[in-house]
N, C-alpha and C positions, 0 to 999 in steps of 0.2 A: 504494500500500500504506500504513495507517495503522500509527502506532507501538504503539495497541493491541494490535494481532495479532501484531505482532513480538513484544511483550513476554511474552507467553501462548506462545512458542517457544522447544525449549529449545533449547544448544548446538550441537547437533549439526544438527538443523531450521535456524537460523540460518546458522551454515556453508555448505549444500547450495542454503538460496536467493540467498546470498552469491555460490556458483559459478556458479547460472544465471544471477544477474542478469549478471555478468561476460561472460558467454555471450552472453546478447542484446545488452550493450554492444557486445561484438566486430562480432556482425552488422550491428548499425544500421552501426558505423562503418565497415564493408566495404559497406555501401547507400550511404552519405554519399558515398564514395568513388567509387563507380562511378558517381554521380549517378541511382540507383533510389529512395533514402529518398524519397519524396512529402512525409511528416510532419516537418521539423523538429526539435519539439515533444519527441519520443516519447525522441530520447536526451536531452533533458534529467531526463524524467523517469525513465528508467533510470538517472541518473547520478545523484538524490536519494536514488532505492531504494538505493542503495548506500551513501551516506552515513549513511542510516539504518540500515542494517542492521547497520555498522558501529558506529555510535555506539551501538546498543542491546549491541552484542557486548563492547563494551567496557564498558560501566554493567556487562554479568553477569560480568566479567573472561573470559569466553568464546575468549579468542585463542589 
């Protein structure tokens, strides 16, 4: 996800992709867990999406 698109989102849109990214977090790490994650890769990049999402929600004071 680029930080453009984020920023073109308002609070409440942030928030909600905020929850899901959180949601797919869980899963990857219950995959990781069980030894089914195949990719690596994929909770790293769930776990940037959230960084961002974060730090954009914070630039709009959004928390």
């Amino acid at each position: 996800m680029k930080v453009d698109e984020l920023r073109l989102k308002s609070a409440t849109e942030l928030h909600e992709e905020l929850l899901s990214l959180t949601k797919a977090q869980f899963g990857l790490r219950m995959q990781l867990a069980t030894q089914q994650l195949s990719n690596n890769s994929q909770l790293l990049k769930v776990r940037r999406d959230i960084a961002r999402v974060k730090t954009i929600m914070t630039e709009k004071g959004a928390q």
